[in-house]
PDBQT receptor file of N, H, CA, C and O in Angstrom, charges set to zero:
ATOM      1  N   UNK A   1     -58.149 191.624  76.870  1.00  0.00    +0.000 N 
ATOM      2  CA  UNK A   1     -58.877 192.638  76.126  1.00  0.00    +0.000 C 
ATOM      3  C   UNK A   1     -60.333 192.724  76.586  1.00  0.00    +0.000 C 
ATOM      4  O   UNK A   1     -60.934 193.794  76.681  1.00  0.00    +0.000 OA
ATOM      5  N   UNK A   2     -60.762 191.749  76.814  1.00  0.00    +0.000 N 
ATOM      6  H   UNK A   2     -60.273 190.880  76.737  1.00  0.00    +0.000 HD
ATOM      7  CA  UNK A   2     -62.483 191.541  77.307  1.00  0.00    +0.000 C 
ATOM      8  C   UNK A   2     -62.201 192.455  78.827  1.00  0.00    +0.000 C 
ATOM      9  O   UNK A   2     -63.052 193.336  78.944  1.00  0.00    +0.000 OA
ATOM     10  N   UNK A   3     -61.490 192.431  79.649  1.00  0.00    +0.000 N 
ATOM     11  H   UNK A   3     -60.798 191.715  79.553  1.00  0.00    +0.000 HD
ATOM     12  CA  UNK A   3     -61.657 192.830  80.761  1.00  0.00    +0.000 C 
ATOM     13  C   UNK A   3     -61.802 194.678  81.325  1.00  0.00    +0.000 C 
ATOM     14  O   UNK A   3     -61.746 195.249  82.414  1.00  0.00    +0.000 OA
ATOM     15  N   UNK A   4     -62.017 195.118  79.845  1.00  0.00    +0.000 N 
ATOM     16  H   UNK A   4     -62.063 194.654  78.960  1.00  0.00    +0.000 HD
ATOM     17  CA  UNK A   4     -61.817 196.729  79.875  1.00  0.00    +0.000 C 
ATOM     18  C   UNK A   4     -62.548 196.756  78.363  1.00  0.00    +0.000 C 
ATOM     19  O   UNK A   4     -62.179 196.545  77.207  1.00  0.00    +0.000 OA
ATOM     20  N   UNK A   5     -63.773 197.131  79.022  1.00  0.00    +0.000 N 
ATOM     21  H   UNK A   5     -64.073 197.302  79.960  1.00  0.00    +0.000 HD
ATOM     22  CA  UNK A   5     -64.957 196.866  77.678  1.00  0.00    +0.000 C 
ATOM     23  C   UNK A   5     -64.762 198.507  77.310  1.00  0.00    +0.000 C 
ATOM     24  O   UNK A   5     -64.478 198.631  76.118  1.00  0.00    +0.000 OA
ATOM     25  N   UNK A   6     -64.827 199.571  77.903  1.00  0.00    +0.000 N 
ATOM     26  H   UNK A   6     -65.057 199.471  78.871  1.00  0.00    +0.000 HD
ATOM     27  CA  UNK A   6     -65.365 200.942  77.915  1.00  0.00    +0.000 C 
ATOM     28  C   UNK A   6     -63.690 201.909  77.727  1.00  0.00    +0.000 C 
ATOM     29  O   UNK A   6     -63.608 203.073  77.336  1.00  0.00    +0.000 OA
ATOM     30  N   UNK A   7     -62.682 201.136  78.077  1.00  0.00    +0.000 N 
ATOM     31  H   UNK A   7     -62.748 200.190  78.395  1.00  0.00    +0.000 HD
ATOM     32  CA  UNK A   7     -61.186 201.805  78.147  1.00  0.00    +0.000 C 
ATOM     33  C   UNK A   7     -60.790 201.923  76.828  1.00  0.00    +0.000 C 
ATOM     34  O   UNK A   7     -60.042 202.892  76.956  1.00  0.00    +0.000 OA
ATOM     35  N   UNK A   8     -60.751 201.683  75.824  1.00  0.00    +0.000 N 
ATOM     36  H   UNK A   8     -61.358 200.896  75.719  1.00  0.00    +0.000 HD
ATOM     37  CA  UNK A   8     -60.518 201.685  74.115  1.00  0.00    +0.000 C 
ATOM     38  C   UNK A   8     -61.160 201.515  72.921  1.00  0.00    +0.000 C 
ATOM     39  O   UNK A   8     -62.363 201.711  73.089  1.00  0.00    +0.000 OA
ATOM     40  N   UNK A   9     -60.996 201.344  72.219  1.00  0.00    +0.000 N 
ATOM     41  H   UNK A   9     -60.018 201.184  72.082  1.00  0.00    +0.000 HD
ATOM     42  CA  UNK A   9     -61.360 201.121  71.461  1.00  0.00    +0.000 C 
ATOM     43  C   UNK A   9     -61.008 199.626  70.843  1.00  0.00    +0.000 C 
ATOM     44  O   UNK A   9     -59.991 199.072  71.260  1.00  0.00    +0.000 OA
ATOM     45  N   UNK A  10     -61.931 198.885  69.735  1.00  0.00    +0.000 N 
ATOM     46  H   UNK A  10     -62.757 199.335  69.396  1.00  0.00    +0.000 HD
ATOM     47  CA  UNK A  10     -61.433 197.510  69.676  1.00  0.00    +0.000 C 
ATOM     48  C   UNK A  10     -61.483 197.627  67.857  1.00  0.00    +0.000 C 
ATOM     49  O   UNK A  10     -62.146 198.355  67.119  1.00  0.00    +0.000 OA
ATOM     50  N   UNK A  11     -60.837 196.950  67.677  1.00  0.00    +0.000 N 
ATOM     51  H   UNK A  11     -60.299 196.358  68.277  1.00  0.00    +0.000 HD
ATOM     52  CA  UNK A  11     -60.488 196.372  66.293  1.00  0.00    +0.000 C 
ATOM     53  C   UNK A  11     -61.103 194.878  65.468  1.00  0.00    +0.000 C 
ATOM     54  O   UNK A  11     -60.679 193.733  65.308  1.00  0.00    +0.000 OA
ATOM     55  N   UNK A  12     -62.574 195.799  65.003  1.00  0.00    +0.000 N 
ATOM     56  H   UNK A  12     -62.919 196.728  65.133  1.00  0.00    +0.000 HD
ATOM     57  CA  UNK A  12     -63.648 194.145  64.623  1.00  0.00    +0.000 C 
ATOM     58  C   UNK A  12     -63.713 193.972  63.539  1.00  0.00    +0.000 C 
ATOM     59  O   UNK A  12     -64.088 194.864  62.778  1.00  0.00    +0.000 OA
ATOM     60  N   UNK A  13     -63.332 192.644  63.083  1.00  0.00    +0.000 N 
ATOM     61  H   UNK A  13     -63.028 191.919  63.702  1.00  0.00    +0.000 HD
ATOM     62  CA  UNK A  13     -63.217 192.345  61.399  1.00  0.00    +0.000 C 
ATOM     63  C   UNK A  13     -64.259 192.686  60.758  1.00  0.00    +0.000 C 
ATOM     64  O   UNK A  13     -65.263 192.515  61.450  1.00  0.00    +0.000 OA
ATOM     65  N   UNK A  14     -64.511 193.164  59.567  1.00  0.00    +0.000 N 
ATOM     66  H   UNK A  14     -63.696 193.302  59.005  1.00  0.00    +0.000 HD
ATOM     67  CA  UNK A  14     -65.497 193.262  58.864  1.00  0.00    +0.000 C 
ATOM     68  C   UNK A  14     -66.119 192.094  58.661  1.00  0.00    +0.000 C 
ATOM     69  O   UNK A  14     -67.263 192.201  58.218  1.00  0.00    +0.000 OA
ATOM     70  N   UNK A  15     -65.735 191.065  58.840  1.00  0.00    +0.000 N 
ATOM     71  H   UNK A  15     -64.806 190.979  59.199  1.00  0.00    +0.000 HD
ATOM     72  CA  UNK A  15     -66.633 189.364  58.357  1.00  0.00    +0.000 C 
ATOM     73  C   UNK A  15     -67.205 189.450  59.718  1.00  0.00    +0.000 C 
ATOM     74  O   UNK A  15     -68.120 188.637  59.583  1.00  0.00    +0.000 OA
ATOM     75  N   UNK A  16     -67.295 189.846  60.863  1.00  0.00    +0.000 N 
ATOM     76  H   UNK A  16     -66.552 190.507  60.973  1.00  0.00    +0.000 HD
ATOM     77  CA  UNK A  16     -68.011 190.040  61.683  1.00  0.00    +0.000 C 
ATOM     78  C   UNK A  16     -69.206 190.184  62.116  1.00  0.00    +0.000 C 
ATOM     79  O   UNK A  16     -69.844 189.397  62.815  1.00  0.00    +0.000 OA
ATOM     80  N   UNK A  17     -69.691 191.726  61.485  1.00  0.00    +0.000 N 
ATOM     81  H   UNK A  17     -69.173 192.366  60.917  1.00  0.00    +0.000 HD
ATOM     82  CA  UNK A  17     -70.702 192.128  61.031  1.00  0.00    +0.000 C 
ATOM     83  C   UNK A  17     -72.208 191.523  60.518  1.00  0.00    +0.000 C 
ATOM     84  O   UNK A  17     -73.404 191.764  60.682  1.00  0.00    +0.000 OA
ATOM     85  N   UNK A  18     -71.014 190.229  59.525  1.00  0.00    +0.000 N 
ATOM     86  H   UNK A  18     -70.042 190.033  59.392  1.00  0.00    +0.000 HD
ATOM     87  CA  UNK A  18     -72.678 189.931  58.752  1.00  0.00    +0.000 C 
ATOM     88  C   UNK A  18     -72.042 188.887  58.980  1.00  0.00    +0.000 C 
ATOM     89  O   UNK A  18     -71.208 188.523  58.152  1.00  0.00    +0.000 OA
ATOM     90  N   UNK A  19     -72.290 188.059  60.276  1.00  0.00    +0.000 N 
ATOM     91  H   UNK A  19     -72.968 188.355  60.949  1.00  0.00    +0.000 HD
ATOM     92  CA  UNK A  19     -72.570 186.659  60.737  1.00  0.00    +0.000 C 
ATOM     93  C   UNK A  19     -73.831 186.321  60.449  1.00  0.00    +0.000 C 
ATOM     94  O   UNK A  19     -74.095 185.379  59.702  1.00  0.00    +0.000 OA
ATOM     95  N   UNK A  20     -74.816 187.141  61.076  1.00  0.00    +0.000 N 
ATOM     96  H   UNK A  20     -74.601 187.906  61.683  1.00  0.00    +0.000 HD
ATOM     97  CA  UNK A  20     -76.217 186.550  60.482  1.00  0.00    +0.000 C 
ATOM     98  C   UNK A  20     -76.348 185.364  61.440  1.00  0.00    +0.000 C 
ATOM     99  O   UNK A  20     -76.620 184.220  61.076  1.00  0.00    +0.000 OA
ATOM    100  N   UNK A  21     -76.087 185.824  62.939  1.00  0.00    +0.000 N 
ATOM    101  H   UNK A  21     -75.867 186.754  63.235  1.00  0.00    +0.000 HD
ATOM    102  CA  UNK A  21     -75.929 184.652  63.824  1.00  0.00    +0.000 C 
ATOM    103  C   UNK A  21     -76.291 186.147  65.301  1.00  0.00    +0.000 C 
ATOM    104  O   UNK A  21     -76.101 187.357  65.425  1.00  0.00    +0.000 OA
ATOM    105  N   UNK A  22     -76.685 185.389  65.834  1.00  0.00    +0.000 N 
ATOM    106  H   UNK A  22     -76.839 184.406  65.734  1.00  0.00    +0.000 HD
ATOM    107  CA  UNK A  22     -76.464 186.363  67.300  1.00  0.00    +0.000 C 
ATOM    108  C   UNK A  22     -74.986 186.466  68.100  1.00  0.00    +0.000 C 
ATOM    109  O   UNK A  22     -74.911 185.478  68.831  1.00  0.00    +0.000 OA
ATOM    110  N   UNK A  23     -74.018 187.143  68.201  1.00  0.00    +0.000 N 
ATOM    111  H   UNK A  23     -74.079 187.945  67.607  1.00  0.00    +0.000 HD
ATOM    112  CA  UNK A  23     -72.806 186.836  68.152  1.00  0.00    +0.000 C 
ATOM    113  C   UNK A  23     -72.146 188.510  68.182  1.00  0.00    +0.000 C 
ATOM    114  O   UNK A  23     -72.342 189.276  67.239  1.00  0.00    +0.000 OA
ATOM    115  N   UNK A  24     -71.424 188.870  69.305  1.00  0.00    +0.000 N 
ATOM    116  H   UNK A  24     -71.265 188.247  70.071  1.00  0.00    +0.000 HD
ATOM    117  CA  UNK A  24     -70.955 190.067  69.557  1.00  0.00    +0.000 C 
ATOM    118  C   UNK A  24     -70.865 190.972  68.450  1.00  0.00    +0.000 C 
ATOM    119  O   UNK A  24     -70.413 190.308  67.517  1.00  0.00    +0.000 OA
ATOM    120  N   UNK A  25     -71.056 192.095  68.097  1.00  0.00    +0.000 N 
ATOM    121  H   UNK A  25     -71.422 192.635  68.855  1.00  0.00    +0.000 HD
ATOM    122  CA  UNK A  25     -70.615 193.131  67.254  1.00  0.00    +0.000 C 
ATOM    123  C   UNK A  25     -71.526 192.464  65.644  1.00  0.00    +0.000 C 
ATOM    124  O   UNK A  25     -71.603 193.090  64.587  1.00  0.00    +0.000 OA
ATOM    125  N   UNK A  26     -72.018 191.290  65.870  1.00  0.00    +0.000 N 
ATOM    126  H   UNK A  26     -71.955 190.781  66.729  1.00  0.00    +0.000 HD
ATOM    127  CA  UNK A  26     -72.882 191.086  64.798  1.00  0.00    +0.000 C 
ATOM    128  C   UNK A  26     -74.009 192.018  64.230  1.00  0.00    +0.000 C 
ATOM    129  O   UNK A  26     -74.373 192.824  65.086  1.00  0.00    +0.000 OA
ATOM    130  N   UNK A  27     -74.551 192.120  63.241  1.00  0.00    +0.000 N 
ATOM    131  H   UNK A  27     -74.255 191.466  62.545  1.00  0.00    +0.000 HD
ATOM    132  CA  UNK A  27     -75.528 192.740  63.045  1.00  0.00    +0.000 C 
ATOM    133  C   UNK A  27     -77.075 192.201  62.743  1.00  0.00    +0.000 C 
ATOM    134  O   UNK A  27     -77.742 192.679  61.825  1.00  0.00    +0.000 OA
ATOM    135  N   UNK A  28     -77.703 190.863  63.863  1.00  0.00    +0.000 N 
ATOM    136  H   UNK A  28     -77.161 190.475  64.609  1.00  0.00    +0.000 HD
ATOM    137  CA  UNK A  28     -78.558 190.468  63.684  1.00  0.00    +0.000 C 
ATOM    138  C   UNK A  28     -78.431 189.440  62.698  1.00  0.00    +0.000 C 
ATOM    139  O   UNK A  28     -77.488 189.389  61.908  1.00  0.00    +0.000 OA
ATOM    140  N   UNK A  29     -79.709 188.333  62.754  1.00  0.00    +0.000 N 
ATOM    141  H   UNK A  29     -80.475 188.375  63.395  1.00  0.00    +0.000 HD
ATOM    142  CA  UNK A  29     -80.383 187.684  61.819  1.00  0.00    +0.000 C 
ATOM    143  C   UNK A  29     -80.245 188.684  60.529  1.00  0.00    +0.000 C 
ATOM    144  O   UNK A  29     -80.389 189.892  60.717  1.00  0.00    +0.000 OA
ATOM    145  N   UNK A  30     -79.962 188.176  59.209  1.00  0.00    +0.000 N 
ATOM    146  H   UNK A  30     -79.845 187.195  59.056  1.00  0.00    +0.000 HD
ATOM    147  CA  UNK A  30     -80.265 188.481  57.758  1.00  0.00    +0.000 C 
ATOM    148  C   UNK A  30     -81.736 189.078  57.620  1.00  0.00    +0.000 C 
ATOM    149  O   UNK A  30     -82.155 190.060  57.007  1.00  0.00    +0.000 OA
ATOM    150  N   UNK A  31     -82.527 187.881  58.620  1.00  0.00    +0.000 N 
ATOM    151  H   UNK A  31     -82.187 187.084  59.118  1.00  0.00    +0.000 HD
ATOM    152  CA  UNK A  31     -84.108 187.977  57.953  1.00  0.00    +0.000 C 
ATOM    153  C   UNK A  31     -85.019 189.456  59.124  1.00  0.00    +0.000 C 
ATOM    154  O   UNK A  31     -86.226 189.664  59.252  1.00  0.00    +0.000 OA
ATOM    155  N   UNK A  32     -84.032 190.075  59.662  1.00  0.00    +0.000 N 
ATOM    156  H   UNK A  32     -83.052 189.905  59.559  1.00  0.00    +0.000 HD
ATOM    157  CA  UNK A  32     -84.357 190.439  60.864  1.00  0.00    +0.000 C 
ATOM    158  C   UNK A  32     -84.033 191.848  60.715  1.00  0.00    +0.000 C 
ATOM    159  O   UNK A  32     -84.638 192.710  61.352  1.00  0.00    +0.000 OA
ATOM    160  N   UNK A  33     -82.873 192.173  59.699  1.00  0.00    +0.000 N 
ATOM    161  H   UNK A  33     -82.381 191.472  59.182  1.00  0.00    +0.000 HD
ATOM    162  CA  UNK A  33     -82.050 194.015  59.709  1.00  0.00    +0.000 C 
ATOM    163  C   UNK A  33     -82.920 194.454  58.940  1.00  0.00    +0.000 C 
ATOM    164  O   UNK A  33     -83.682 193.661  58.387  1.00  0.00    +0.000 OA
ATOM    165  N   UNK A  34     -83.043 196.242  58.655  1.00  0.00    +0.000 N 
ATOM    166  H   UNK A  34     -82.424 196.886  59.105  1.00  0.00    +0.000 HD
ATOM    167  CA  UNK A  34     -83.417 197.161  58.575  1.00  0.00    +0.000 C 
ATOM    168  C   UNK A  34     -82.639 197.737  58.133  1.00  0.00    +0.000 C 
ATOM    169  O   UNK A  34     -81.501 197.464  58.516  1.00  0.00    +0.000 OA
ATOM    170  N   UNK A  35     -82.774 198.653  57.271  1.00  0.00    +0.000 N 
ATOM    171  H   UNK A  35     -83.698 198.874  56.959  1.00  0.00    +0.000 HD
ATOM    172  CA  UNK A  35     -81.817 199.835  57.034  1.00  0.00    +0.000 C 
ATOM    173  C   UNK A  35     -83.070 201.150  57.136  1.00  0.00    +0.000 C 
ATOM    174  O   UNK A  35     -84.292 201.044  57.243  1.00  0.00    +0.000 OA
ATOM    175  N   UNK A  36     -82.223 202.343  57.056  1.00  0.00    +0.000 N 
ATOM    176  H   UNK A  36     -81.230 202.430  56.969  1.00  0.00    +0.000 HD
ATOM    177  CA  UNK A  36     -82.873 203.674  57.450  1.00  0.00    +0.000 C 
ATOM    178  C   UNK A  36     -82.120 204.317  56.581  1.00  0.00    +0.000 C 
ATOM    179  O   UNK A  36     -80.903 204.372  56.753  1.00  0.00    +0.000 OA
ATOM    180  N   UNK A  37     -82.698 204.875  55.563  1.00  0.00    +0.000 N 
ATOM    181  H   UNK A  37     -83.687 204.831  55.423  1.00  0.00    +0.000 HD
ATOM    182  CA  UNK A  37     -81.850 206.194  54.853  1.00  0.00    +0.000 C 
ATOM    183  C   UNK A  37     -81.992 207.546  54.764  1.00  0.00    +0.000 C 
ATOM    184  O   UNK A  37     -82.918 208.249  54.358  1.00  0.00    +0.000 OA
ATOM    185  N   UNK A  38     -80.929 207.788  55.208  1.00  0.00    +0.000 N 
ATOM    186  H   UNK A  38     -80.177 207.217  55.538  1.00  0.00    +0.000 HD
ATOM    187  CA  UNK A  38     -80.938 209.566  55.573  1.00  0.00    +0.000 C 
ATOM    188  C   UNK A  38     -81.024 210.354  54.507  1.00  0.00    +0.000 C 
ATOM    189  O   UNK A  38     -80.096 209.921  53.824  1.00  0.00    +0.000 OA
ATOM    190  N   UNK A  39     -81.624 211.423  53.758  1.00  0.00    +0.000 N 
ATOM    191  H   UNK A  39     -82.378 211.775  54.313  1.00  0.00    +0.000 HD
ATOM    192  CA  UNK A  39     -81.383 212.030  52.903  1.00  0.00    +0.000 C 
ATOM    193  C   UNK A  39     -81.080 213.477  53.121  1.00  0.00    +0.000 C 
ATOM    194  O   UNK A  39     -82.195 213.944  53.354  1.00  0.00    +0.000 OA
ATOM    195  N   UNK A  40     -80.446 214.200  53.166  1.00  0.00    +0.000 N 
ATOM    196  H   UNK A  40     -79.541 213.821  52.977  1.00  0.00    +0.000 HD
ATOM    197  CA  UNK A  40     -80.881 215.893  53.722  1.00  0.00    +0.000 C 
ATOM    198  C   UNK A  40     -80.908 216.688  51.892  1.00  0.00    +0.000 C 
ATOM    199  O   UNK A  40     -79.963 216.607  51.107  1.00  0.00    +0.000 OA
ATOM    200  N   UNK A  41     -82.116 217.331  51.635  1.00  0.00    +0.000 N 
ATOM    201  H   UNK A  41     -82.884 217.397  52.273  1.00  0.00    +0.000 HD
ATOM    202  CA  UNK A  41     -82.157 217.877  50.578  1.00  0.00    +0.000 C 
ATOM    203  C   UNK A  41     -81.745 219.243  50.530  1.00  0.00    +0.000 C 
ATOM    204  O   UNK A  41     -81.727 219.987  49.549  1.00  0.00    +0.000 OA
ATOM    205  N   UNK A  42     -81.384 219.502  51.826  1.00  0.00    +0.000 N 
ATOM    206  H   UNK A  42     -81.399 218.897  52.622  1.00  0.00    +0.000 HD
ATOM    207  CA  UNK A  42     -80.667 221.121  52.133  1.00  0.00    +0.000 C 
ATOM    208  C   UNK A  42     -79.029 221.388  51.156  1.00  0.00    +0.000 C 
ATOM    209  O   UNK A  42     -78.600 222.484  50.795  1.00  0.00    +0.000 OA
ATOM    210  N   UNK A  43     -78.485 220.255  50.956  1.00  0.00    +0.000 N 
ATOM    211  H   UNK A  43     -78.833 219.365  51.249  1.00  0.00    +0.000 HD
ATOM    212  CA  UNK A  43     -77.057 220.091  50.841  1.00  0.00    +0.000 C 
ATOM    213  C   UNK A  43     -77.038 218.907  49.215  1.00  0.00    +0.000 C 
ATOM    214  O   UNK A  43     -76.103 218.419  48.579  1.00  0.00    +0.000 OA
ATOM    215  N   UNK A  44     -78.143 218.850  49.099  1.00  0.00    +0.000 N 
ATOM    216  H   UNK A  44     -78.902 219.245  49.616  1.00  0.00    +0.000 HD
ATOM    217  CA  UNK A  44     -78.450 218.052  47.697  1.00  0.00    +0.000 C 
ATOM    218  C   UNK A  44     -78.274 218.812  46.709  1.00  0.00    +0.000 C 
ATOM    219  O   UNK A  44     -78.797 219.904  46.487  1.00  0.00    +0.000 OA
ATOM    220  N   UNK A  45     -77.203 217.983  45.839  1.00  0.00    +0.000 N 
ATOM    221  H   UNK A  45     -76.778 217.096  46.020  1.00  0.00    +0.000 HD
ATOM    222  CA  UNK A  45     -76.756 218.756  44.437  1.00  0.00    +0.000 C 
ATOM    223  C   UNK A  45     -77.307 218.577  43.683  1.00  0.00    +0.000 C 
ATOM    224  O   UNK A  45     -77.871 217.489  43.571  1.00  0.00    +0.000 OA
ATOM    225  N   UNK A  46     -77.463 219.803  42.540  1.00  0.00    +0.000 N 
ATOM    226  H   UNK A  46     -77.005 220.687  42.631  1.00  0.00    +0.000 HD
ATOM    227  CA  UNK A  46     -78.839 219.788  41.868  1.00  0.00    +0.000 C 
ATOM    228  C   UNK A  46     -77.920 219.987  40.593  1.00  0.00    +0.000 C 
ATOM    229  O   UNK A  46     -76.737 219.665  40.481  1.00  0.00    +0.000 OA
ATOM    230  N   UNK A  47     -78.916 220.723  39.462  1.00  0.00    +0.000 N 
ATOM    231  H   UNK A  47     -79.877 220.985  39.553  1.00  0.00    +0.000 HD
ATOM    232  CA  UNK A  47     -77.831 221.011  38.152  1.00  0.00    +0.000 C 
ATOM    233  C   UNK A  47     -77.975 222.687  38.347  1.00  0.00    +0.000 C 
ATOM    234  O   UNK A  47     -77.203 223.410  37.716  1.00  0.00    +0.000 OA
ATOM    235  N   UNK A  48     -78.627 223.065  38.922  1.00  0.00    +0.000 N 
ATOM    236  H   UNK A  48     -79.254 222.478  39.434  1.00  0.00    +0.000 HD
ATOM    237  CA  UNK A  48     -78.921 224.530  39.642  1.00  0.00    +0.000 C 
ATOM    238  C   UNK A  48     -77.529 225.378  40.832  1.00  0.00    +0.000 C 
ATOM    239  O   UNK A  48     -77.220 226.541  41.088  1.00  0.00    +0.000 OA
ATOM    240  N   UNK A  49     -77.017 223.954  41.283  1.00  0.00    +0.000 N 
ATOM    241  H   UNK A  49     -77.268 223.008  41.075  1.00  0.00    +0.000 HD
ATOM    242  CA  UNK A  49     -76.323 224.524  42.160  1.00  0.00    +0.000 C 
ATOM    243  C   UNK A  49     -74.847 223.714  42.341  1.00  0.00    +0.000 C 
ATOM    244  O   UNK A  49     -74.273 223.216  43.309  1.00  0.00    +0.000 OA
ATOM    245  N   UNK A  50     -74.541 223.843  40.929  1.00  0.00    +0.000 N 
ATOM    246  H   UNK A  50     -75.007 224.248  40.143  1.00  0.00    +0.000 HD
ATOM    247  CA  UNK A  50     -72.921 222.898  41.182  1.00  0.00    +0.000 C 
ATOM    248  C   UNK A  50     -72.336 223.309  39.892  1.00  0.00    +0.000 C 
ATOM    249  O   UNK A  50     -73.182 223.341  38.999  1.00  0.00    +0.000 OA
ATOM    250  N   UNK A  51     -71.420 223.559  39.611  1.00  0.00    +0.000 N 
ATOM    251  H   UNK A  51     -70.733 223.533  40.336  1.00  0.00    +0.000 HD
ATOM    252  CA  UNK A  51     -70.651 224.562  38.927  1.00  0.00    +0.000 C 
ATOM    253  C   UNK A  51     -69.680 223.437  38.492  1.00  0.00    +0.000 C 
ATOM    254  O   UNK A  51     -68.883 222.823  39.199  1.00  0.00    +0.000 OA
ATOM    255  N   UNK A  52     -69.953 223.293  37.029  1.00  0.00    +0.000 N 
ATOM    256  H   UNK A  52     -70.601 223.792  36.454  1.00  0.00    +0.000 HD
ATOM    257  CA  UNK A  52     -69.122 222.540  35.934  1.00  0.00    +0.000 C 
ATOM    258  C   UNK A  52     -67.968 223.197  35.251  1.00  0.00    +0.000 C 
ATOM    259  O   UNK A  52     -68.057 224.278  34.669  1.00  0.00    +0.000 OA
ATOM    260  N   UNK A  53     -66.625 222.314  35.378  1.00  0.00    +0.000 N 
ATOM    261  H   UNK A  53     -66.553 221.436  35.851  1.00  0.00    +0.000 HD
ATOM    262  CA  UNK A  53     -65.758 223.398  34.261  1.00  0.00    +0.000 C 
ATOM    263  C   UNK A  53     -65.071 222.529  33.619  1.00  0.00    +0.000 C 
ATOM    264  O   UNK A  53     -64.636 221.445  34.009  1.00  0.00    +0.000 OA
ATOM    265  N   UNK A  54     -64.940 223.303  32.098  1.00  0.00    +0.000 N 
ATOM    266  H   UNK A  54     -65.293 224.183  31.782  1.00  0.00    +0.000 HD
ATOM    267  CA  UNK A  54     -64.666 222.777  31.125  1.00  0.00    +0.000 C 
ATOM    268  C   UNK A  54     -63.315 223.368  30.896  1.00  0.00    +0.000 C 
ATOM    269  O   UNK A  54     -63.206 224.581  31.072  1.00  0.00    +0.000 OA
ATOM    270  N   UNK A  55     -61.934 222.455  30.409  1.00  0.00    +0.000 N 
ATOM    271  H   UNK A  55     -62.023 221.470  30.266  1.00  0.00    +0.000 HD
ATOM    272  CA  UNK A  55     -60.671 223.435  30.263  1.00  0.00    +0.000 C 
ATOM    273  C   UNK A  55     -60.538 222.554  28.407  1.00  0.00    +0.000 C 
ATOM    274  O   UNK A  55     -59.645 222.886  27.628  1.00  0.00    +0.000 OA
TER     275      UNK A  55
C-alpha cells in the first residue's frame, strides 16, 4: 500500500488524527493546532428568511 502514495485513496482511522504525536496523517502536537472558522453570512438563516410550518 505505501508503494503507490498518489494511485488511491487510503482508509485512516479516526484515532489517527489526534495522536498528538508527529506521525503520518496526524494532526500535530495538541499544544500546536489551530482551527479557522468559516462563516458565510450570504446563506445564514435568519428568522427573516426561513419559513416555519405549523400543521
Amino acid at each position: 500500500m505505501n508503494d503507490k502514495p498518489c494511485a488511491y485513496n487510503r482508509k485512516v482511522k479516526l484515532s489517527v488524527f489526534s495522536k498528538g504525536v508527529k506521525y503520518p496523517y496526524a494532526l500535530e502536537e495538541i499544544e500546536k493546532r489551530e482551527a479557522v472558522i468559516l462563516f458565510n453570512t450570504a446563506t445564514r438563516k435568519t428568522a427573516e428568511r426561513t419559513i416555519e410550518y405549523f400543521l
